[in-house]
C-alpha positions as protocol buffer text, in pm:
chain_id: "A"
residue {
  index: 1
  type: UNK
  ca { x: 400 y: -940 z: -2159 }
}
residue {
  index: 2
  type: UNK
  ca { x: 702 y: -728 z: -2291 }
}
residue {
  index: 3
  type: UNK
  ca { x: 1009 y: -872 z: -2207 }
}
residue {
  index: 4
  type: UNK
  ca { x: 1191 y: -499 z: -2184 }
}
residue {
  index: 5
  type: UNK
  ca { x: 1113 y: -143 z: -2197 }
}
residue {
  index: 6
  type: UNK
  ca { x: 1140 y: -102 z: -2555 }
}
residue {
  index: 7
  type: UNK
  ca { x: 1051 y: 287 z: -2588 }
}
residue {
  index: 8
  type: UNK
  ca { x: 828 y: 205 z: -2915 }
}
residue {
  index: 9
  type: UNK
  ca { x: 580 y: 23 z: -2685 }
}
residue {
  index: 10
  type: UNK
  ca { x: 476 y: 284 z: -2457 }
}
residue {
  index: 11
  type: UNK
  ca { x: 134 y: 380 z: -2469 }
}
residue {
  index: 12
  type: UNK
  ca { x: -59 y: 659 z: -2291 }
}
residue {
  index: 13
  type: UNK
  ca { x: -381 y: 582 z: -2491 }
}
residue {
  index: 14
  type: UNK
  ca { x: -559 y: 406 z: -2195 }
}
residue {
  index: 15
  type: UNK
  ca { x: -816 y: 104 z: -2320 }
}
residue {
  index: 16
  type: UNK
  ca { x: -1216 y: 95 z: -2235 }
}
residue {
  index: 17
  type: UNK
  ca { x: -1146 y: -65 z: -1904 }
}
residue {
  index: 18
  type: UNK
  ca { x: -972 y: 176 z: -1768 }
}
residue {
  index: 19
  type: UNK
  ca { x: -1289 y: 412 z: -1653 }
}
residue {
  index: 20
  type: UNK
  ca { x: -1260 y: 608 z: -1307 }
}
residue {
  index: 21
  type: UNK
  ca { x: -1600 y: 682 z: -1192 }
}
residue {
  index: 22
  type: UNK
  ca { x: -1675 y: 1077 z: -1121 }
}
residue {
  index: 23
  type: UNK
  ca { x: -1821 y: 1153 z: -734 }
}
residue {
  index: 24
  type: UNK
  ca { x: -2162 y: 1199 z: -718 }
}
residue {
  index: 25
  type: UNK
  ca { x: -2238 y: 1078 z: -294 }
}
residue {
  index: 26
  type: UNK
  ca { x: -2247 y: 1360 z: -69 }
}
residue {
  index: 27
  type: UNK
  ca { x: -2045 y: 1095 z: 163 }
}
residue {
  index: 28
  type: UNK
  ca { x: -1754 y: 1197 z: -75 }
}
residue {
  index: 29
  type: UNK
  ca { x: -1735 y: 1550 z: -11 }
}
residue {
  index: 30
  type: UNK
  ca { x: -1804 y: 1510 z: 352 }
}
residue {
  index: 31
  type: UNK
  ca { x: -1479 y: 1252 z: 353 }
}
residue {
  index: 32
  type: UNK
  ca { x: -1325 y: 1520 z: 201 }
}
residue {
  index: 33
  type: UNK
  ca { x: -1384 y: 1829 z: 412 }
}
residue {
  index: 34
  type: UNK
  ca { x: -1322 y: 1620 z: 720 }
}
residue {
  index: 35
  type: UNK
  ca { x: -968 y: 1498 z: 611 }
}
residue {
  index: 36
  type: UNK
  ca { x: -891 y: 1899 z: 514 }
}
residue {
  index: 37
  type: UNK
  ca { x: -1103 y: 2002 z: 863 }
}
residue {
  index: 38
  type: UNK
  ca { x: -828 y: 1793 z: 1073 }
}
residue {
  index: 39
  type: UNK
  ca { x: -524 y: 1893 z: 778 }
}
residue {
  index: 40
  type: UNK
  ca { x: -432 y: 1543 z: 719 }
}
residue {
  index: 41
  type: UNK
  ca { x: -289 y: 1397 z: 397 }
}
residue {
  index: 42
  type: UNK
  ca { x: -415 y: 1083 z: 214 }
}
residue {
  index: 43
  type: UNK
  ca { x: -240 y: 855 z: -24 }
}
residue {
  index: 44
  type: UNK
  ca { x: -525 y: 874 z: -195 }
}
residue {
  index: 45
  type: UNK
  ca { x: -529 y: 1252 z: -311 }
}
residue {
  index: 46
  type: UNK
  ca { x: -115 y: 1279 z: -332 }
}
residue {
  index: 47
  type: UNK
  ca { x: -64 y: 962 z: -496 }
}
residue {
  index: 48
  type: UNK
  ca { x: -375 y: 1013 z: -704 }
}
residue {
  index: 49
  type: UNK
  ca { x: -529 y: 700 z: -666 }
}
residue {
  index: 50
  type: UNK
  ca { x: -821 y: 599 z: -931 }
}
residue {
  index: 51
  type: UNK
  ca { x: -1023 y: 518 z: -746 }
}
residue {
  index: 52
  type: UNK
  ca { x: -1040 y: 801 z: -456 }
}
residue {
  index: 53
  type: UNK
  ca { x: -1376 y: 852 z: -566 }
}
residue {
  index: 54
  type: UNK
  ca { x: -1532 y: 578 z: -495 }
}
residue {
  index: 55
  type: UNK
  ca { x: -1303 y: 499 z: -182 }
}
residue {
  index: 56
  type: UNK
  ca { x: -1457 y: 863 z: -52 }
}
residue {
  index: 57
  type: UNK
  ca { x: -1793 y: 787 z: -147 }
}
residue {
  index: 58
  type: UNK
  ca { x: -1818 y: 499 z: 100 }
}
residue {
  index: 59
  type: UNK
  ca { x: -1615 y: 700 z: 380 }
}
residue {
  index: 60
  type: UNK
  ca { x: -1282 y: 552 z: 328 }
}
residue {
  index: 61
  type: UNK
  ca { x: -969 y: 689 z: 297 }
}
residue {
  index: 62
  type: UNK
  ca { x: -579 y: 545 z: 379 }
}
residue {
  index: 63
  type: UNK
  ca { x: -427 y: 794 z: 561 }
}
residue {
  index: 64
  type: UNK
  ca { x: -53 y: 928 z: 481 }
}
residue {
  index: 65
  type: UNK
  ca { x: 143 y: 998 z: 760 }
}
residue {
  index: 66
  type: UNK
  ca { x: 483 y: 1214 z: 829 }
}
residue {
  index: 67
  type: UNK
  ca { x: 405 y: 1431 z: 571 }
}
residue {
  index: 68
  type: UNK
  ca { x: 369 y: 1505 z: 220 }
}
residue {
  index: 69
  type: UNK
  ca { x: 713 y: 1512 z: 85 }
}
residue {
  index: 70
  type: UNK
  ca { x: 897 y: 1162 z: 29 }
}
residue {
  index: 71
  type: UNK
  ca { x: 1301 y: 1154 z: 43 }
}
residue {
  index: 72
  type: UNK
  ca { x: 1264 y: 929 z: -279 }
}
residue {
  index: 73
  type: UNK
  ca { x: 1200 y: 989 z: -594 }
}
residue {
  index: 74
  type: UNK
  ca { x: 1038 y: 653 z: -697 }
}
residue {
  index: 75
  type: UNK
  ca { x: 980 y: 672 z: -1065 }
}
residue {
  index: 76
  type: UNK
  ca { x: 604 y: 520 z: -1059 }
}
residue {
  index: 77
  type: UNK
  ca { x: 508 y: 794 z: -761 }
}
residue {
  index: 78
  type: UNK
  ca { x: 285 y: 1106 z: -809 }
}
residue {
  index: 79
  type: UNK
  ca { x: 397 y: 1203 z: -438 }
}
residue {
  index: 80
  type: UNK
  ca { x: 639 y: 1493 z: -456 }
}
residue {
  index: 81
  type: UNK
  ca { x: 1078 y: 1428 z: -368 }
}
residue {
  index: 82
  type: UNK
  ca { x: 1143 y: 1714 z: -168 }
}
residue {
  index: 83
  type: UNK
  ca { x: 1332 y: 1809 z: 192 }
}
residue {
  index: 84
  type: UNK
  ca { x: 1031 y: 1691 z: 456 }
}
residue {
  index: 85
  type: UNK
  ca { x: 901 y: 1928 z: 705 }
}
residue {
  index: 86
  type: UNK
  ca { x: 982 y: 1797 z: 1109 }
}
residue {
  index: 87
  type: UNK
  ca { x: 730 y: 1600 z: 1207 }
}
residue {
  index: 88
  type: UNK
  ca { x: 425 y: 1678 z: 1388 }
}
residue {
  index: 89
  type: UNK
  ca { x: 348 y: 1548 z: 1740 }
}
residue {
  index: 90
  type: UNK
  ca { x: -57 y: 1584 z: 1690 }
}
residue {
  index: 91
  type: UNK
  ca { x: -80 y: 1392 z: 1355 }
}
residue {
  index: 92
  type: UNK
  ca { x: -124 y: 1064 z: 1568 }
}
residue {
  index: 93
  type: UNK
  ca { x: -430 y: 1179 z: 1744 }
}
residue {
  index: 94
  type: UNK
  ca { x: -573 y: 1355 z: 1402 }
}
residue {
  index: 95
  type: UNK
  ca { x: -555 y: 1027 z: 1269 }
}
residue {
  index: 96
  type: UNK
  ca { x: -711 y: 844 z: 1543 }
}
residue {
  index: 97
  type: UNK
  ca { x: -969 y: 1125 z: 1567 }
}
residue {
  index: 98
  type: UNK
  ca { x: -1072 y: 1083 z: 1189 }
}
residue {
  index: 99
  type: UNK
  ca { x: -1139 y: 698 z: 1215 }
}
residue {
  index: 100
  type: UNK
  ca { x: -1365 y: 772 z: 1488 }
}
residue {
  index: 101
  type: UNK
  ca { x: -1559 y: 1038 z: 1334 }
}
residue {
  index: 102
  type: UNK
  ca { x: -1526 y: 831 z: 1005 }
}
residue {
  index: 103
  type: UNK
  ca { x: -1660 y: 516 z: 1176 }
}
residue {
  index: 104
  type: UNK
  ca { x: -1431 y: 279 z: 1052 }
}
residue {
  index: 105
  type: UNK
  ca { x: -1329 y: -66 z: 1151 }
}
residue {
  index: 106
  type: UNK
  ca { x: -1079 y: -154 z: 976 }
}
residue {
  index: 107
  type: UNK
  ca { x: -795 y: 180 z: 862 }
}
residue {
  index: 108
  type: UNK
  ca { x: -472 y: 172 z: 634 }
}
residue {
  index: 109
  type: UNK
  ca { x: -274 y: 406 z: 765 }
}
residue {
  index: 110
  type: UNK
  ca { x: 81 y: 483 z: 516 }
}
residue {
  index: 111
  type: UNK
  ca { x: 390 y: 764 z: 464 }
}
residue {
  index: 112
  type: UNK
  ca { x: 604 y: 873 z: 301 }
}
residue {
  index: 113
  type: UNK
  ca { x: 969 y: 739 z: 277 }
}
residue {
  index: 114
  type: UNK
  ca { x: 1163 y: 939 z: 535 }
}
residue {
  index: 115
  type: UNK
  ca { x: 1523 y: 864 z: 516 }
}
residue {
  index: 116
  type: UNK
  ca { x: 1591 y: 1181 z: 703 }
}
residue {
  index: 117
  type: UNK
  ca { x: 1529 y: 1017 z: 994 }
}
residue {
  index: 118
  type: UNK
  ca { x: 1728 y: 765 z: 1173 }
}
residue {
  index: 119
  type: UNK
  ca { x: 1452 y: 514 z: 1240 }
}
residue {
  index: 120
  type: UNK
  ca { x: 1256 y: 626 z: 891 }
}
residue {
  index: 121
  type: UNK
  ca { x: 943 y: 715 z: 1127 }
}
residue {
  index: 122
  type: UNK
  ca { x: 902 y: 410 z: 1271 }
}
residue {
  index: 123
  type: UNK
  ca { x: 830 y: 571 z: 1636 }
}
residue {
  index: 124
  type: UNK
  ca { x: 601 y: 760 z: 1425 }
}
residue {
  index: 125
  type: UNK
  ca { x: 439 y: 477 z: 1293 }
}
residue {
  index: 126
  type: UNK
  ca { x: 413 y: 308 z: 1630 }
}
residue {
  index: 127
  type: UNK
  ca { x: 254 y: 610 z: 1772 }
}
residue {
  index: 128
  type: UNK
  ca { x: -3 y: 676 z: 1514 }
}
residue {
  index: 129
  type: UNK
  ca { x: -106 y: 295 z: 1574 }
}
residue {
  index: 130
  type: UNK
  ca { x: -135 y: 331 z: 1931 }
}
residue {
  index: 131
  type: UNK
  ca { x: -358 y: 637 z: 1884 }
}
residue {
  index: 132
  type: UNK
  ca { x: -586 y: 490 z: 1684 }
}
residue {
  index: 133
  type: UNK
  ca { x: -628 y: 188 z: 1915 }
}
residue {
  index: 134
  type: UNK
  ca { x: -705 y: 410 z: 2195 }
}
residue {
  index: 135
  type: UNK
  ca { x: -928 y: 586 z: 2013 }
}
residue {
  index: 136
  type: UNK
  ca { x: -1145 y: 319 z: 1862 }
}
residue {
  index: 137
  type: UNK
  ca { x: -1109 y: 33 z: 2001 }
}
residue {
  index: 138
  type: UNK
  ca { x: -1189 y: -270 z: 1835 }
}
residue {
  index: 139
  type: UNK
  ca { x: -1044 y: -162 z: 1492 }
}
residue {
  index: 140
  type: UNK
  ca { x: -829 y: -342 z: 1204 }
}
residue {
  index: 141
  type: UNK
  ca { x: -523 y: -134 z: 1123 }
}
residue {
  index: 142
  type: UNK
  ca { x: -327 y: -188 z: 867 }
}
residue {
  index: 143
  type: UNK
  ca { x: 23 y: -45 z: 770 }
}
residue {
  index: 144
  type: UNK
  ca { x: 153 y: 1 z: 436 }
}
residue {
  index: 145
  type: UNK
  ca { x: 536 y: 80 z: 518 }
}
residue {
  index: 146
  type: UNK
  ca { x: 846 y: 167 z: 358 }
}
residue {
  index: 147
  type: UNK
  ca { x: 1180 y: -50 z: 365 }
}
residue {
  index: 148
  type: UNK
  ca { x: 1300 y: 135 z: 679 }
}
residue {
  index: 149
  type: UNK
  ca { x: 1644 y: 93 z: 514 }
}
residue {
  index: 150
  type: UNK
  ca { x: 1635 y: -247 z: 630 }
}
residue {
  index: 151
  type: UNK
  ca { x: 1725 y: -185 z: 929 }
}
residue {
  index: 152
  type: UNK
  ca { x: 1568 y: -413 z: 1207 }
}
residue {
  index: 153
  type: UNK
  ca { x: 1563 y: -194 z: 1535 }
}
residue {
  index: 154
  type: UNK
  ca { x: 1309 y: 31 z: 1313 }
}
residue {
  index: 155
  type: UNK
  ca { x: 1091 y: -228 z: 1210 }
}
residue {
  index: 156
  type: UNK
  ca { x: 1032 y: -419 z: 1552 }
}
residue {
  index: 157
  type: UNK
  ca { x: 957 y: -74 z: 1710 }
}
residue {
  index: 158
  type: UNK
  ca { x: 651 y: -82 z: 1425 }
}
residue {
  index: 159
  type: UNK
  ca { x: 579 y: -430 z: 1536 }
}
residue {
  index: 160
  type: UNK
  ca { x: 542 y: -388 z: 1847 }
}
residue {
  index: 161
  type: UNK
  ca { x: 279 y: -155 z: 1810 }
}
residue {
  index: 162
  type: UNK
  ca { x: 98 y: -477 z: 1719 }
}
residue {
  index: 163
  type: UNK
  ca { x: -93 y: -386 z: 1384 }
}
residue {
  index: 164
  type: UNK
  ca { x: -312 y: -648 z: 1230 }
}
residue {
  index: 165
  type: UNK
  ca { x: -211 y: -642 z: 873 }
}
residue {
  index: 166
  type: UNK
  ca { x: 161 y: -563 z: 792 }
}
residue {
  index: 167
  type: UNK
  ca { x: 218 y: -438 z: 374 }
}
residue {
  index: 168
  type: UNK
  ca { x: 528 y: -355 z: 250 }
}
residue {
  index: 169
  type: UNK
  ca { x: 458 y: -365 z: -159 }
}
residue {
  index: 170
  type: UNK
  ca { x: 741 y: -570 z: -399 }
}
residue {
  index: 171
  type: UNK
  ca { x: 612 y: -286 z: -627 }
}
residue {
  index: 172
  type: UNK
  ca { x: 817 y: -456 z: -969 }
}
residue {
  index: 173
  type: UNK
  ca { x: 989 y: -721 z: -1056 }
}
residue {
  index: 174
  type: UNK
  ca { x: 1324 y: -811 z: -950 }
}
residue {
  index: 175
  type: UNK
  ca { x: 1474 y: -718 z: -1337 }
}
residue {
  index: 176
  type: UNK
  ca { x: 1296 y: -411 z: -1289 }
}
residue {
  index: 177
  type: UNK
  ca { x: 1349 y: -318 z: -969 }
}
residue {
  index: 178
  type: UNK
  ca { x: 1592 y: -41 z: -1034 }
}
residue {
  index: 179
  type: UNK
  ca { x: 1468 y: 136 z: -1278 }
}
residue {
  index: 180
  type: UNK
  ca { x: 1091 y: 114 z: -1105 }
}
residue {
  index: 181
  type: UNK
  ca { x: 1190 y: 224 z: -723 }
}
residue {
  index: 182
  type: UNK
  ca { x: 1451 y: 466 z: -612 }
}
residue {
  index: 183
  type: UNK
  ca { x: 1690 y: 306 z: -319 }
}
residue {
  index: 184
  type: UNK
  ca { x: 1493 y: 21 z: -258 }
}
residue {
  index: 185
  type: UNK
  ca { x: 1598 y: -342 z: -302 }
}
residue {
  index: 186
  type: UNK
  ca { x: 1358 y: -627 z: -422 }
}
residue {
  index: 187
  type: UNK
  ca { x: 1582 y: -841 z: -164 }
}
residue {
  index: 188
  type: UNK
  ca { x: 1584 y: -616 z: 153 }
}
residue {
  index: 189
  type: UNK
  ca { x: 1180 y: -556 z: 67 }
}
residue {
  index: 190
  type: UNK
  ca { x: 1140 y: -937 z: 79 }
}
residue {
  index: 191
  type: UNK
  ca { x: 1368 y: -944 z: 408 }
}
residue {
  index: 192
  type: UNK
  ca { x: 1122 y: -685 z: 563 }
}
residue {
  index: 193
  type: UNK
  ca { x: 853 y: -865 z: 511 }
}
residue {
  index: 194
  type: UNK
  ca { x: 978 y: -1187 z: 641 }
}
residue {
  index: 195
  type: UNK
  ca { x: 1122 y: -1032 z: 927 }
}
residue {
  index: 196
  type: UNK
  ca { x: 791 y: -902 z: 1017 }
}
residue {
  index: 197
  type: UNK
  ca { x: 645 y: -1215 z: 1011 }
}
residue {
  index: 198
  type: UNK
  ca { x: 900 y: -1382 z: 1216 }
}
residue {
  index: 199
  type: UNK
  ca { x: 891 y: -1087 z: 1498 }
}
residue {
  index: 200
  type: UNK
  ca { x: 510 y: -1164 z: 1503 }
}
residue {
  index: 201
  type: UNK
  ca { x: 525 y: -1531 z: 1439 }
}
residue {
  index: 202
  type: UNK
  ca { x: 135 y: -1603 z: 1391 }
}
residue {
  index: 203
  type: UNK
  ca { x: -12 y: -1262 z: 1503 }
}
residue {
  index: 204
  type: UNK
  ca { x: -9 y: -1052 z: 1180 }
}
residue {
  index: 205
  type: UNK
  ca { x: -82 y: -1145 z: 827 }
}
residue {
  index: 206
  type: UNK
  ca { x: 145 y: -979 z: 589 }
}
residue {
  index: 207
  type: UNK
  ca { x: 45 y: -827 z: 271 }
}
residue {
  index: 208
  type: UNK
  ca { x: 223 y: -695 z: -69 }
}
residue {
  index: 209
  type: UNK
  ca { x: 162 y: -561 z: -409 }
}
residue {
  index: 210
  type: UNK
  ca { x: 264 y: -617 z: -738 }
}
residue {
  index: 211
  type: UNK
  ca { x: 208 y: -334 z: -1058 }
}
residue {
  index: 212
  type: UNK
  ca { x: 185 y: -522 z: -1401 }
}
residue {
  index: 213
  type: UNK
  ca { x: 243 y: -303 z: -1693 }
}
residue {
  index: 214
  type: UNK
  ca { x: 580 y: -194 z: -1669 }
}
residue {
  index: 215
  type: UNK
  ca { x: 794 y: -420 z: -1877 }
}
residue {
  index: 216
  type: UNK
  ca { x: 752 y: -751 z: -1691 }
}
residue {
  index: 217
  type: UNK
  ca { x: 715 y: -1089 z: -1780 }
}
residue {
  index: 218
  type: UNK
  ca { x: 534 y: -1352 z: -1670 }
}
residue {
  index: 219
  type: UNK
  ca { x: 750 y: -1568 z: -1555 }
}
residue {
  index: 220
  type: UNK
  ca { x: 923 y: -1300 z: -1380 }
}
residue {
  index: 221
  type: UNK
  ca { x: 617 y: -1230 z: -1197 }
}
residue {
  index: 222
  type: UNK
  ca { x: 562 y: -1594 z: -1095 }
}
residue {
  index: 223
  type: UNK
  ca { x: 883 y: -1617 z: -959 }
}
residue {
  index: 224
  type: UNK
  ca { x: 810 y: -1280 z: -739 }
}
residue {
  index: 225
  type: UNK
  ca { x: 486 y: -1431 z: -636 }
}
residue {
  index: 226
  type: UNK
  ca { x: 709 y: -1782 z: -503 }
}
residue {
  index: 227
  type: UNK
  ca { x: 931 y: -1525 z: -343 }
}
residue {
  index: 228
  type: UNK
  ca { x: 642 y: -1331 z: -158 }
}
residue {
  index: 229
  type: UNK
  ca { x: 523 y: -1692 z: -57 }
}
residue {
  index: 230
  type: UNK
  ca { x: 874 y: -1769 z: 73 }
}
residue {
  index: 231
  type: UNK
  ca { x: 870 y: -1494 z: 295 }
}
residue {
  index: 232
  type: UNK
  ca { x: 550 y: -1557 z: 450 }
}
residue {
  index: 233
  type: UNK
  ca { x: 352 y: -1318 z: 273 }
}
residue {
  index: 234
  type: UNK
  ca { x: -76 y: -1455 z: 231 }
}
residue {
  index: 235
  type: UNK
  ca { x: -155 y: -1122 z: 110 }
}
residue {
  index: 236
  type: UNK
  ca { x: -169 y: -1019 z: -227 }
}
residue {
  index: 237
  type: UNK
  ca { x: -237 y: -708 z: -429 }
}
residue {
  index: 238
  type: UNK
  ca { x: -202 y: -701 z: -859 }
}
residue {
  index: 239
  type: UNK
  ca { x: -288 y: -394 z: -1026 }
}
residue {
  index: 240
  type: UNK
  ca { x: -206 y: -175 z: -1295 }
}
residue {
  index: 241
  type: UNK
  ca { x: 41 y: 93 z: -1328 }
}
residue {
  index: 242
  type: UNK
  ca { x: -92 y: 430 z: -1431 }
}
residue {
  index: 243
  type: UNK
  ca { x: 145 y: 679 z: -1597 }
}
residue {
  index: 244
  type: UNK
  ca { x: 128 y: 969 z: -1305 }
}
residue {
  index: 245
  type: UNK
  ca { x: 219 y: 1247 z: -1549 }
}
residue {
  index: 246
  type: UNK
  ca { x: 492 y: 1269 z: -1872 }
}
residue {
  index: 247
  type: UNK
  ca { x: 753 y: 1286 z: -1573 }
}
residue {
  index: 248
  type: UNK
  ca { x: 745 y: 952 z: -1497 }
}
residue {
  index: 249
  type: UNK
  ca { x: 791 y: 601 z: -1618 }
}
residue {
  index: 250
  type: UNK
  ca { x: 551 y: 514 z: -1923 }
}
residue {
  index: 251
  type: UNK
  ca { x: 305 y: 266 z: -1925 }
}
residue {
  index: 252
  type: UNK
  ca { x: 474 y: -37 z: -2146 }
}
residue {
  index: 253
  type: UNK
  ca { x: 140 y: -246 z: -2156 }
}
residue {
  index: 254
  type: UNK
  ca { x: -245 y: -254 z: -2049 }
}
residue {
  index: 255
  type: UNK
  ca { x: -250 y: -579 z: -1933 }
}
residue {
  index: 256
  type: UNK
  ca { x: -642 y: -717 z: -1964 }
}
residue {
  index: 257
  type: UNK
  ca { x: -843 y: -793 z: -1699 }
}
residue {
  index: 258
  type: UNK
  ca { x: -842 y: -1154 z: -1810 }
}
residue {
  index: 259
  type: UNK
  ca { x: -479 y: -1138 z: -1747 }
}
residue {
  index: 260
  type: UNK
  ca { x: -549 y: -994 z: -1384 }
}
residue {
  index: 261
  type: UNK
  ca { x: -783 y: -1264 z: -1315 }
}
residue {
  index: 262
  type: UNK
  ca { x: -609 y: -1528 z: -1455 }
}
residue {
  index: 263
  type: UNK
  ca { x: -331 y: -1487 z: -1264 }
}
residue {
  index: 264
  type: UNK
  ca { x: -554 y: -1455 z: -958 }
}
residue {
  index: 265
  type: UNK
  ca { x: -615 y: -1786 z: -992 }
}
residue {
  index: 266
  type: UNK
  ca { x: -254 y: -1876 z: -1001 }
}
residue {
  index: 267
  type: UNK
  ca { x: -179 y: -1661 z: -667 }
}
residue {
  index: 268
  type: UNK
  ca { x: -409 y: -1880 z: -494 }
}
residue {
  index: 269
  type: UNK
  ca { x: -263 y: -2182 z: -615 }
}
residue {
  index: 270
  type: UNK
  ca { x: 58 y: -2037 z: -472 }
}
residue {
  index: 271
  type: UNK
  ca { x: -96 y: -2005 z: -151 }
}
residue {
  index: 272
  type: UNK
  ca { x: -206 y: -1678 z: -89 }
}
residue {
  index: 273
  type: UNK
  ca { x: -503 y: -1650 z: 75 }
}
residue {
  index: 274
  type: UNK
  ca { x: -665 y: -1297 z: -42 }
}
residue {
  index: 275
  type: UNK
  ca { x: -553 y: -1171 z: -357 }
}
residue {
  index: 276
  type: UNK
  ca { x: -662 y: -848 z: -503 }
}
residue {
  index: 277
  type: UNK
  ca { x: -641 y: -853 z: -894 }
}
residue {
  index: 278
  type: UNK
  ca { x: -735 y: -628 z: -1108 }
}
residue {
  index: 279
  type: UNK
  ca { x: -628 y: -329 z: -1341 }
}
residue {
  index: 280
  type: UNK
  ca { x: -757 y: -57 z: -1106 }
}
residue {
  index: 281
  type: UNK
  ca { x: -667 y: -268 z: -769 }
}
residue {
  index: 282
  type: UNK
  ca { x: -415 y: -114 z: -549 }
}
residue {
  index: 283
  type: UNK
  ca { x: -250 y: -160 z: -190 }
}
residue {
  index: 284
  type: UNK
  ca { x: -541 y: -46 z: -26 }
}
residue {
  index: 285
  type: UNK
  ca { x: -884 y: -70 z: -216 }
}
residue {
  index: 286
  type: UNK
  ca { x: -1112 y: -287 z: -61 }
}
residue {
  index: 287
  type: UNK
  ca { x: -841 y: -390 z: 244 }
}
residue {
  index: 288
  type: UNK
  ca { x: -1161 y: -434 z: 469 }
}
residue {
  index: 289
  type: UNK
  ca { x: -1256 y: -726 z: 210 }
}
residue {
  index: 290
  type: UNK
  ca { x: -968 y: -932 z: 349 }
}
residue {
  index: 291
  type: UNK
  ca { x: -1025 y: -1137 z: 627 }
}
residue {
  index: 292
  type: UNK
  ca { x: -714 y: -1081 z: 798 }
}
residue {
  index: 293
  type: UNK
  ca { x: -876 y: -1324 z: 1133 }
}
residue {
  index: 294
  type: UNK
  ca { x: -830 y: -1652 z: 929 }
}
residue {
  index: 295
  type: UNK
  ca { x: -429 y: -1540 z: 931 }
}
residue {
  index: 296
  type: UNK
  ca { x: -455 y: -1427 z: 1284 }
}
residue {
  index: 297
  type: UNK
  ca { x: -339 y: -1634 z: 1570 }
}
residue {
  index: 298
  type: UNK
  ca { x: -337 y: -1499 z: 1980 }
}
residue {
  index: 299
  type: UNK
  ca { x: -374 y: -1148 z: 1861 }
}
residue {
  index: 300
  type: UNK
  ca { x: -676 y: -875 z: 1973 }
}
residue {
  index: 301
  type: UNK
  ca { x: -1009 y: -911 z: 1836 }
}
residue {
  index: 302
  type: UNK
  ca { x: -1085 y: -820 z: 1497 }
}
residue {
  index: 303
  type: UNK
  ca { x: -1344 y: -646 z: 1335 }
}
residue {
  index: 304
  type: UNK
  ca { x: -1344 y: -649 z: 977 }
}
residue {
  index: 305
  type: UNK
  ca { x: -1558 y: -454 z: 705 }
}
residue {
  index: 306
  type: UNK
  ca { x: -1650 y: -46 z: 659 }
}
């Protein structure tokens, strides 16, 4: 891997593996019209996500919460910087409401940074959660949160909403982490997500995600997968980074998808117990594949798989 962003290695020419499969199930369009039916945004539409199509086509979708408008301007993100709107008191139960009509058993629900706020929609969070317990019981919900700003108050008022699976993505390397992710801190991510894990000792499995492509090196990589391990983190997500538009960063490097796997391979020998690797893998495709039980001590019954 490139050791720097050296400007005469970006490439937007994308290689033969990278191939996003067009919709063609009706189960697609019916995902579709139900998320615009109860006005709700997805991460997979504003961050455009390659694989929304086939996430749709099997009646899946994460679910972005607080809004469409982030207070950061990350510079890997398609979702749009801009003042957020307040937030709404029904999105909870329009979230809960589409699982149920959706049928799902296991949801990732997400948002937007919102640094407007003093807890960064944590009550939010917690609230959406509780929603969607109420409304289908039984369920696996994972959270794919922001840094909160670090600040603890905000992130036990998440936990004790008691979701299964707690993400918080690395996103970069710590070299890169700068340049990659606007106000966050590899550091304070890493303390989030071993905070989490110590305010639910052995009742949540935490996850996190890595893009390759960027500028990283190996070595840099292995050393953040030791420091995901160190925080307690069995979940782990490797995928590429795709150039949003000419705004944002380049793409530095394809990496191969013998790359991806063999440094699957090397994840588990870390200790992680899922890992997701892959050029088009991201935070949430597949989630239902992991089996967040085996992590899963004293906590509600889980039902895994869509």
């Amino acid at each position: 891997m490139p050791s720097k962003l050296d400007p005469a290695l970006h490439t937007d020419k994308k290689p033969p593996w990278i191939k996003v499969r067009l919709p063609t199930n009706p189960v697609f369009w019916s995902t579709k019209s139900m998320v615009s039916d109860l006005k709700l945004h997805t991460v997979c539409e504003e961050a455009q996500c390659p694989n929304r199509w086939e996430c749709w086509s099997q009646g899946t979708a994460t679910f972005m919460i607080a809004g469409d408008r982030c207070t950061r301007a990350c510079g890997f993100c398609a979702v749009k910087t801009a003042k957020p709107f307040a937030l709404e008191a029904d999105e909870p139960a329009r979230v809960a409401t589409a699982t149920k009509r959706m049928g799902l058993n296991h949801v990732v629900i997400t948002a937007v940074a919102r640094d407007d706020l003093a807890d960064g929609g944590a009550r939010h969070f917690a609230e959406t959660i509780e929603a969607v317990r109420i409304e289908n019981p039984g369920i696996t919900i994972e959270i794919l949160v922001p840094d909160f700003n670090g600040k603890d108050d905000a992130l036990q008022t998440v936990m004790d909403a008691r979701p299964h699976i707690f993400n918080h993505n690395l996103e970069t390397v710590e070299r890169l982490t700068l340049l990659v992710r606007s106000r966050a801190m590899y550091r304070r991510s890493l303390h989030v997500l071993k905070r989490a894990k110590e305010m639910s000792g052995d009742r949540i499995a935490t996850k996190s995600g890595i893009m390759l492509g960027l500028g990283e090196t190996e070595a840099e990589v292995l050393q953040a997968l030791d420091d995901l391990r160190e925080a307690g983190v069995t979940v782990l997500t490797l995928g590429q980074y795709l150039r949003p538009s000419a705004k944002h960063l380049p793409v530095v490097e394809y990496v191969h998808p013998d790359q991806f796997a063999r440094l699957k391979v090397i994840a588990e020998e870390k200790g992680f117990r899922h890992v997701a690797s892959g050029p088009l893998v991201r935070s949430s495709y597949h989630a239902s594949d992991f089996k967040p039980e085996l992590d899963l001590v004293g906590h509600d019954t889980v039902a895994v798989g869509v």
